[in-house]
C-alpha positions in Angstrom: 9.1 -75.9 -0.4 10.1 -77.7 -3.4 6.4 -78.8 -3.9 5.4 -74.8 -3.7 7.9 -73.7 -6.0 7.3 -77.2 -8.8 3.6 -75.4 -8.8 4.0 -71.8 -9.4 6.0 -73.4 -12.0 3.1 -75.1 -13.8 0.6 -72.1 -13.1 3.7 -69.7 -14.8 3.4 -72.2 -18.1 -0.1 -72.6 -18.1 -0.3 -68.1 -18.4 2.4 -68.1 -20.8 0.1 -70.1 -23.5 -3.1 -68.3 -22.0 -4.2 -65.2 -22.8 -3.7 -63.1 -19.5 -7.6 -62.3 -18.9 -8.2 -65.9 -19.7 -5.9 -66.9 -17.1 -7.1 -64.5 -14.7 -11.1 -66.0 -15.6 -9.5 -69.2 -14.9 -8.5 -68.8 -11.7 -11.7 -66.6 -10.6 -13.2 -68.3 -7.3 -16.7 -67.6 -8.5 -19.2 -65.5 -10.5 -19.4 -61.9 -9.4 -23.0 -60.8 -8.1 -25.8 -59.6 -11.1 -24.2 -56.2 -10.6 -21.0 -56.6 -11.3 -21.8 -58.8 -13.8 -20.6 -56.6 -16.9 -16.8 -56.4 -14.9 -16.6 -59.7 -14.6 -14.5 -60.4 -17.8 -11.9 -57.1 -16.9 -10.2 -58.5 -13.4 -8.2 -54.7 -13.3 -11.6 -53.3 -12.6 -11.5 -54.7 -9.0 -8.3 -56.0 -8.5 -4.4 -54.8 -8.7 -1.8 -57.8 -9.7 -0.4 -58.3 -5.8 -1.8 -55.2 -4.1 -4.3 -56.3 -2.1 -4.9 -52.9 -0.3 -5.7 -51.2 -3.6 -8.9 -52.8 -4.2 -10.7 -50.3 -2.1 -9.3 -47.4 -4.1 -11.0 -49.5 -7.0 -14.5 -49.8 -5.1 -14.3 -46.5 -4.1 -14.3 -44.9 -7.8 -17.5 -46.9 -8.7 -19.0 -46.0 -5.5 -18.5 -42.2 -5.2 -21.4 -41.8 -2.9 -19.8 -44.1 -0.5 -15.9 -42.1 -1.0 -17.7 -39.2 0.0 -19.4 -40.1 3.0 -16.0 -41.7 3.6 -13.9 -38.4 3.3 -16.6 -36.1 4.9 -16.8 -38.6 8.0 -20.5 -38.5 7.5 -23.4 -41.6 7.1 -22.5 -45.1 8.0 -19.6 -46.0 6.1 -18.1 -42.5 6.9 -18.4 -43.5 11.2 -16.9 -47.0 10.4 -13.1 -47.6 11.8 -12.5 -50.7 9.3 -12.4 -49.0 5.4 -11.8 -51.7 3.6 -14.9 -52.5 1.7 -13.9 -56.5 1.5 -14.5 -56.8 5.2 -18.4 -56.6 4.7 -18.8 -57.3 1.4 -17.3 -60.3 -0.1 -17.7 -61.0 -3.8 -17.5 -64.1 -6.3 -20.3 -66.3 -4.3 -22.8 -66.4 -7.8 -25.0 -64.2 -9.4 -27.8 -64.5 -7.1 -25.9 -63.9 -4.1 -26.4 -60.6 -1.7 -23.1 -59.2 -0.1 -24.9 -56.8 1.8 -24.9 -58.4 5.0 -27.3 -56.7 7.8 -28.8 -57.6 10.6 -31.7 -55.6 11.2 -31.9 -56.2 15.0 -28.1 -55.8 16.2 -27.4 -52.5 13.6 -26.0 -49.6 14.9 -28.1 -46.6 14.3 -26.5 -43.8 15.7 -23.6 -44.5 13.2 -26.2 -42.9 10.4 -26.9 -39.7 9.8 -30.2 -40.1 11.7 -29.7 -41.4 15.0 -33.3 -43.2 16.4 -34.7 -41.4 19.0 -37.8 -41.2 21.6 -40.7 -43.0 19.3 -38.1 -43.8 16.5 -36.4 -46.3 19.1 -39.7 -48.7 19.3 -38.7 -51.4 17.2 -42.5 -52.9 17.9 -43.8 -49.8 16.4 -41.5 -48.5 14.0 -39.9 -51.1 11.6 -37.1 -50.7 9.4 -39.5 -50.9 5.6 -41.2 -48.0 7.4 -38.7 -45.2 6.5 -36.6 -48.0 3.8 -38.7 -48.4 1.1 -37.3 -51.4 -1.0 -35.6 -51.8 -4.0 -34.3 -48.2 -3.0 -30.5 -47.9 -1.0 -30.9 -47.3 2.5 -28.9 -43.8 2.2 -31.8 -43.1 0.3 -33.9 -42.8 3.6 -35.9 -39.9 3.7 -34.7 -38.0 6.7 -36.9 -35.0 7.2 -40.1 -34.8 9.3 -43.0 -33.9 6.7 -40.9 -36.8 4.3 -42.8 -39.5 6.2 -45.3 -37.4 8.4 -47.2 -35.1 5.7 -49.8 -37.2 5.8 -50.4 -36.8 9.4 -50.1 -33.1 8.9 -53.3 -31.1 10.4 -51.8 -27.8 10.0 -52.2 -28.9 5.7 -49.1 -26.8 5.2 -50.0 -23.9 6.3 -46.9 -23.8 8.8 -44.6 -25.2 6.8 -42.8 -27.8 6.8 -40.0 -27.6 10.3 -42.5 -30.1 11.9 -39.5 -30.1 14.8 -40.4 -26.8 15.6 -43.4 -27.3 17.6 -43.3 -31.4 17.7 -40.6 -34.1 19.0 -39.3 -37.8 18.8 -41.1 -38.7 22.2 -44.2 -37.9 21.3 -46.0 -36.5 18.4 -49.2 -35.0 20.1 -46.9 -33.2 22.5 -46.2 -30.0 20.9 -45.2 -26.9 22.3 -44.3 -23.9 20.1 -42.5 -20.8 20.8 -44.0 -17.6 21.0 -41.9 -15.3 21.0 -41.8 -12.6 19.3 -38.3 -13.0 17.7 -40.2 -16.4 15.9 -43.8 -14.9 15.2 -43.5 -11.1 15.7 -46.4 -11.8 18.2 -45.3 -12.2 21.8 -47.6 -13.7 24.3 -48.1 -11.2 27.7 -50.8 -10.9 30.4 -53.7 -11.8 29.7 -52.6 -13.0 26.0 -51.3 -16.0 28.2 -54.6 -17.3 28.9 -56.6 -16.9 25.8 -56.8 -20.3 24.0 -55.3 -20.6 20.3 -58.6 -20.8 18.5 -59.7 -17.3 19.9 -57.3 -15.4 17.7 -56.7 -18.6 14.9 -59.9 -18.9 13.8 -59.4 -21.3 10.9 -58.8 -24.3 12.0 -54.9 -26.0 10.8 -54.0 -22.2 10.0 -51.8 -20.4 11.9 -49.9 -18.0 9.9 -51.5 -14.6 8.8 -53.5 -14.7 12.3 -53.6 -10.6 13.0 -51.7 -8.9 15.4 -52.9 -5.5 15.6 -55.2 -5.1 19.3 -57.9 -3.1 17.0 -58.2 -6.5 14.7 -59.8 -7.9 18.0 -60.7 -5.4 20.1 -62.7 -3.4 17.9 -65.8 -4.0 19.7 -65.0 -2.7 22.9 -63.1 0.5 21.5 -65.0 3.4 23.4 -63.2 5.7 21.4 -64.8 4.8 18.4 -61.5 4.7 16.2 -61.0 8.6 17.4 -57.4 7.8 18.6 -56.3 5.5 16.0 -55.8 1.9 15.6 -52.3 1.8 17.7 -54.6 0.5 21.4 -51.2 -0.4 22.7 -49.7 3.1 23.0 -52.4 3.7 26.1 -53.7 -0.2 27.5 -51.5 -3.4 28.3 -52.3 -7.0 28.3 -52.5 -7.5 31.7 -55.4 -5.6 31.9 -57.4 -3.7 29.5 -58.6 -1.2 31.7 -55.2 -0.1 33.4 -54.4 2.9 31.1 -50.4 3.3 31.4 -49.8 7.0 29.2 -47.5 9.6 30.2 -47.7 12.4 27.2 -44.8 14.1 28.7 -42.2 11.2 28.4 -43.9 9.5 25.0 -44.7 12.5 23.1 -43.2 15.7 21.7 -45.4 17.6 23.3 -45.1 18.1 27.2 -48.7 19.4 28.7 -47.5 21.8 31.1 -49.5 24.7 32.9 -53.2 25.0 31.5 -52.7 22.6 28.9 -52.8 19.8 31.7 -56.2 20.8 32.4 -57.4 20.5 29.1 -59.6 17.1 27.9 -57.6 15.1 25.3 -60.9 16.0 22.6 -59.6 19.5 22.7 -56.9 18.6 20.7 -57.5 15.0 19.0 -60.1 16.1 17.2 -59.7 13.6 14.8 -57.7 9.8 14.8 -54.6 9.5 15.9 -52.0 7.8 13.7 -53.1 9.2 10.1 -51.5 11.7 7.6 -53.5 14.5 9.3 -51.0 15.5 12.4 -52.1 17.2 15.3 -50.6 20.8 15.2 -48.0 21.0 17.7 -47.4 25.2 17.6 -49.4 28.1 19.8 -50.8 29.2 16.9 -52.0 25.9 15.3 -54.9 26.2 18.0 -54.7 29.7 19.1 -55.2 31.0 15.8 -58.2 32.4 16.4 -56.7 34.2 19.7 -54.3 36.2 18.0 -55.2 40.0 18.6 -51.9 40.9 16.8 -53.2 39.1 13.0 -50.2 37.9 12.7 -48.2 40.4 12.5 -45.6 39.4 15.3 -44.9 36.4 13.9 -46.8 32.8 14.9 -44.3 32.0 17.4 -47.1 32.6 20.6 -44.2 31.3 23.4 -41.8 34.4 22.9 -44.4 36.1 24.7 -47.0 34.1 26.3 -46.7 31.0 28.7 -49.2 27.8 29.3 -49.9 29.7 33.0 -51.8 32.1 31.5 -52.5 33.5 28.0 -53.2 37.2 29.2 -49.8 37.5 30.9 -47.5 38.1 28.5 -43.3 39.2 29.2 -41.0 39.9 26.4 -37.7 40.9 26.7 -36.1 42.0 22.7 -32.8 42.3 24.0 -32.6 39.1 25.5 -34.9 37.0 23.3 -34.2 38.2 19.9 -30.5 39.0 17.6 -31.8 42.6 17.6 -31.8 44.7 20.9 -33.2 47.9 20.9 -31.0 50.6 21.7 -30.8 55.0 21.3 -34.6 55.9 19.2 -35.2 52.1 18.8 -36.7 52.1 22.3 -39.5 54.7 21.7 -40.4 53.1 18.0 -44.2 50.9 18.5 -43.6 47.5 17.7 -45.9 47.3 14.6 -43.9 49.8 13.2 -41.5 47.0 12.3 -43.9 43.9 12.9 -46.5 44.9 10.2 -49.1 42.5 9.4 -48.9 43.2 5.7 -44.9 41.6 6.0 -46.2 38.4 8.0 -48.9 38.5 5.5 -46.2 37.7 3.1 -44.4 35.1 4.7 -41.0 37.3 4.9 -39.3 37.6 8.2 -38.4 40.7 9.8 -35.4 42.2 8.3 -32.9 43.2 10.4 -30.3 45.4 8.3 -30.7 49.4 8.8 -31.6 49.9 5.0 -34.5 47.9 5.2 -36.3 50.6 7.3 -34.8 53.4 6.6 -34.4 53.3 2.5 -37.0 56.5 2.3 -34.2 58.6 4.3 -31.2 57.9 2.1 -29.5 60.8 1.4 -26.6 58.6 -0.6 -29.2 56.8 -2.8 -27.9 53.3 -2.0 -24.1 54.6 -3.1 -22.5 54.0 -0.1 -24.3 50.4 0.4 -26.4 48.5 3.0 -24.5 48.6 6.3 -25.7 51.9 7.5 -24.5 51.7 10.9 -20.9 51.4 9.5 -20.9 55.5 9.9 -24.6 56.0 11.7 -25.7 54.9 15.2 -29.2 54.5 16.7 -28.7 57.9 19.0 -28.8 59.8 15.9 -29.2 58.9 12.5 -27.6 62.6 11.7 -24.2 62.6 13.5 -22.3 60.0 11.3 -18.4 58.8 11.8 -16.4 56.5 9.7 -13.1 54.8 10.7 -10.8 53.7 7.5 -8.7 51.3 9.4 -12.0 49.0 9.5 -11.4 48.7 5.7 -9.2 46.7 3.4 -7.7 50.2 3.0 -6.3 51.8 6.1 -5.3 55.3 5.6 -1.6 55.4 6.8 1.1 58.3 6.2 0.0 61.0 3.6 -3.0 59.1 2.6 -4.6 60.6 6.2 -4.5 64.4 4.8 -5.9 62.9 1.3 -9.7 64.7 1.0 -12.1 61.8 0.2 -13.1 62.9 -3.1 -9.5 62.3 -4.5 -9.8 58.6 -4.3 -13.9 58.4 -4.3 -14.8 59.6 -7.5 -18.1 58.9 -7.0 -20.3 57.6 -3.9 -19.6 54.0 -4.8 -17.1 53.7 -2.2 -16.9 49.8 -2.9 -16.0 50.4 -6.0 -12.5 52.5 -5.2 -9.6 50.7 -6.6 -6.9 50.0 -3.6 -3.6 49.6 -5.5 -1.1 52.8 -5.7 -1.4 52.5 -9.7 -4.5 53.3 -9.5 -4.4 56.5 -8.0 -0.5 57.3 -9.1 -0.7 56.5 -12.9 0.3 59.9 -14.0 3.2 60.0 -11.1 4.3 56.9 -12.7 4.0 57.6 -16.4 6.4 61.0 -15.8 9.5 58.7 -14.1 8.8 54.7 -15.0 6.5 54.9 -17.4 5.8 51.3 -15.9 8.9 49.6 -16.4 9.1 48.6 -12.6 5.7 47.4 -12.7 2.5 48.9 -11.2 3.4 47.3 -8.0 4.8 51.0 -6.6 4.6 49.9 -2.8 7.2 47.7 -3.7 10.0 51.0 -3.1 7.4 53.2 -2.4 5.6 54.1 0.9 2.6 56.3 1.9 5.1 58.5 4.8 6.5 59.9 1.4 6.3 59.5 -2.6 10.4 60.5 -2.6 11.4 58.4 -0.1 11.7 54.9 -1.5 13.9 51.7 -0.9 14.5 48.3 -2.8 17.1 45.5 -1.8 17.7 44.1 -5.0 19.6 41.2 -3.3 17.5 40.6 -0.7 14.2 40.7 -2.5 14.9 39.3 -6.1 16.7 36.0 -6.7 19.3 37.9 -9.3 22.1 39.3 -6.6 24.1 42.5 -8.0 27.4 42.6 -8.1 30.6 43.1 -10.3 29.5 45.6 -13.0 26.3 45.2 -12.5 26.4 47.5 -9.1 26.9 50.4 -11.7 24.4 49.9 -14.4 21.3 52.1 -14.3 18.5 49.8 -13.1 16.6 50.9 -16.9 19.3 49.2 -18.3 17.7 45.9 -17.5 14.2 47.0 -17.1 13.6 48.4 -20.5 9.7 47.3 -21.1 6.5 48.1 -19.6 5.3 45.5 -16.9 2.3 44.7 -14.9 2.0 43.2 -11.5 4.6 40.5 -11.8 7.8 42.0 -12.9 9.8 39.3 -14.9 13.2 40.4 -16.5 15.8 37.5 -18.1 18.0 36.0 -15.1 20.7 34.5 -17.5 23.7 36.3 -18.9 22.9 35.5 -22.6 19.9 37.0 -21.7 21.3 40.3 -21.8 24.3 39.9 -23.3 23.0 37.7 -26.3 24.5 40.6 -28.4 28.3 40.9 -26.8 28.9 36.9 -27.2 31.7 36.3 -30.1 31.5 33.0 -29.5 28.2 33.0 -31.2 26.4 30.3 -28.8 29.5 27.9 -29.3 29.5 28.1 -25.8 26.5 27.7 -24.6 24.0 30.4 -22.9 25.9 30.1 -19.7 28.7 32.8 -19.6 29.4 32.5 -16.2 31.1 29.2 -16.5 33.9 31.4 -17.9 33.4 35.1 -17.4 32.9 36.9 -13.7 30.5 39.8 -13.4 33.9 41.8 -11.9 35.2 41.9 -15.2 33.4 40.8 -18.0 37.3 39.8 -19.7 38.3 38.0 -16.6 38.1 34.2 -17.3 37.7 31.2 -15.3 40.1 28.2 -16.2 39.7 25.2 -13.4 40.2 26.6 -10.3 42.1 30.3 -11.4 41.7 33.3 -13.4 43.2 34.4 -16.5 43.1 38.4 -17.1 43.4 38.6 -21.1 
């Protein structure tokens, strides 16, 4: 003990006349390795004055690639359950010296990022300088297929470079690829299954931008001669080009039903399938020619005929159209209405009363378009009108009113509806408008004397006091329209009997009672001056 503590001693005086990095060099074991050659003189670089456990921290902020694989759990060092980097790497033995310490045969692979497997696991086949090229780190191991394999490629690219896709670790001639179609929009079915690769991928290493349309290969033996399109599949299937699987009920939008089933498909498909020229899907797209009517009842062919038979034809108007014939409209010919000269035009058949019967107009359009408001198909000249239909029912008086009073002229739509309208002069004798021109509000049709208004109920300033007594004028002194407005407040009125001169305020009631307008309010009494 006393021999331990005489030299710390000695090595204490021997720093204190030192410099403290020439100390440190002093006591260095060894020279660092050619590397860490330029740290050699700066001791802090690597080490921490009696904390051994930091010099990892220190290795770790020269060697970031190793912290991260560390931290992210990932390459070798990251798999390792000793982290201190002075377990396998010892420093100090020279310049020359290597403290990367491997052995080739006994190291772990499957503690890389690339585990060896199938042909990668030969050691007599594959050696180590075969993927780690030298003077290079071994991290910097390519690790992808076509990295090492490109030159073995066949394909020359032309599928890309996921050799893993089709290839494997056991064996690099045994390939197998998926066809499917969710990884080459090409599924293999039928007989597909048996036709050998080179048949459809002609060029040899090429596979993408092989065609996938049938016609690109069965062209040849198209007995159609392109008449139904390019699309083969909508009518044959792989398992056997002959076996025709097309039901044009289900798969089109055009069932064949009755005759039509008879009919051969080169009625119709005149020309290929699957183009900007459609096949017309209406009667009269091919019956055209067939139409003894020219049109004039429309090109709608299946409200009167049927696929059964053309000739037969069954119409019902009341049931099959917004129009049913009713009183003369029974006896009228149907191109009466249906002319050919309207379908000509592209109009459709008006509907409305007016259209037809214009010519016979007695009221010269005055009264409108809706015709059967007074006239009915039994006869056009017995006509009836009912008011309460309107937006004006006739009620009280207004029944024994003669038309002409209110309908100037035969514009009935244009007859105004409000009282003031009609009642001006009434109004300009008595109110001369200064209750507004809103007359039903006392007034009713029963009778012009007879009138009511709660003026508490109905207004939002109640009456009472001495204001029961005053004349209702004496408040409404000025002409008004539909909204009556007259001042709510008593200064409003009284602006003129205030001798306080607005001292007050505009609200006499805080004081003053409508009873009396000298009674005054003082807290919760009165005071009679």
């Amino acid at each position: 003990m006393l021999l331990r503590t005489l030299l710390l001693a000695i090595i204490s005086l021997s720093f204190s006349g030192l410099a403290s990095g020439a100390g440190e060099i002093a006591l260095m074991p060894g020279q660092v390795i050619q590397g860490h050659a330029k740290l050699e003189a700066e001791c802090k670089e690597c080490h921490v004055r009696f904390h051994k456990d930091a010099q990892t921290g220190l290795c770790e902020d020269c060697h970031k690639d190793v912290k991260a694989d560390i931290q992210n759990h990932k390459g070798y060092h990251g798999r390792l359950s000793d982290k201190e980097c002075r377990t396998c790497h010892t420093e100090h033995k020279g310049r020359n010296a290597n403290i990367i310490i491997l052995d080739t045969n006994k190291f772990d692979h499957t503690k890389t990022d690339f585990p060896l497997l199938g042909a990668h696991h030969n050691r007599a086949k594959v050696k180590c300088k075969d993927c780690h090229a030298a003077n290079k780190k071994y991290r910097e191991a390519p690790s992808a297929c076509n990295d090492c394999h490109h030159k073995d490629d066949k394909h020359k690219g032309s599928l890309g470079t996921d050799c893993k896709s089709c290839h494997n670790e056991r064996s690099w001639k045994d390939a197998k690829f998926d066809h499917t179609f969710a990884k080459t929009r090409f599924a293999l079915k039928g007989k597909h299954l048996e036709v050998k690769c080179s048949k459809c991928h002609t060029t040899p290493g090429k596979y993408k931008g092989a065609p996938t349309q049938c016609v690109s290969c069965h062209i040849k033996v198209d007995k159609h001669k392109g008449r139904y399109g390019k699309k083969c599949e909508t009518c044959h299937v792989e398992r056997s080009w002959k076996t025709i699987l097309f039901n044009h009920n289900a798969e089109t939008k055009f069932k064949l039903l009755g005759a039509h089933n008879t009919v051969k498909c080169i009625s119709c498909h005149t020309k290929p399938l699957f183009t900007r020229q459609k096949i017309p899907m209406t009667c009269f797209g091919c019956h055209r020619k067939d139409d003894v009517h020219k049109g004039g009842l429309g090109t709608n062919c299946a409200t009167c005929h049927s696929e059964q038979k053309w000739k037969s034809a069954r119409f019902n108007h009341d049931r099959d159209t917004h129009f049913p014939l009713k009183g003369k409209h029974q006896t009228v010919k149907c191109d009466v209405c249906h002319t050919p000269a309207l379908k000509a035009r592209g109009e459709k058949l008006p509907t409305t009363c007016v259209a037809c019967h214009l010519k016979k107009d007695v009221h010269k359009g005055n009264l409108g378009k809706r015709c059967d408001s007074c006239h009915n198909e039994k006869d056009w000249k017995k006509a009836r009108f009912d008011h309460g239909r309107t937006r004006f029912p006739l009620l009280g008086l207004h029944i024994r009113v003669d038309c002409k009073k209110c309908h100037k002229t035969q514009l009935f739509i244009d007859t105004p509806s409000k009282c003031y309208s009609c009642h001006k002069k009434d109004d300009d004798k008595v109110h001369q408008r200064r209750f507004g021109t809103r007359c039903d509000s006392c007034h009713n049709a029963r009778s012009w004397k007879v009138w009511d208004f709660d003026h508490d109920r109905r207004t939002s300033f109640k009456l009472d006091g001495g204001h029961k007594k005053l004349d209702c004028y004496a408040c409404h002194k000025k002409p008004m329209g539909d909204r009556v407005v007259v001042p709510g407040t008593c200064v409003g009125c009284h602006d003129n009997d205030d001798v306080h001169r607005g001292a007050f305020g505009p609200q006499c009631d805080r004081c003053h009672v409508t009873s009396n307008f000298k009674t005054l309010l003082m807290g919760s009494g009165m005071i009679q001056r």
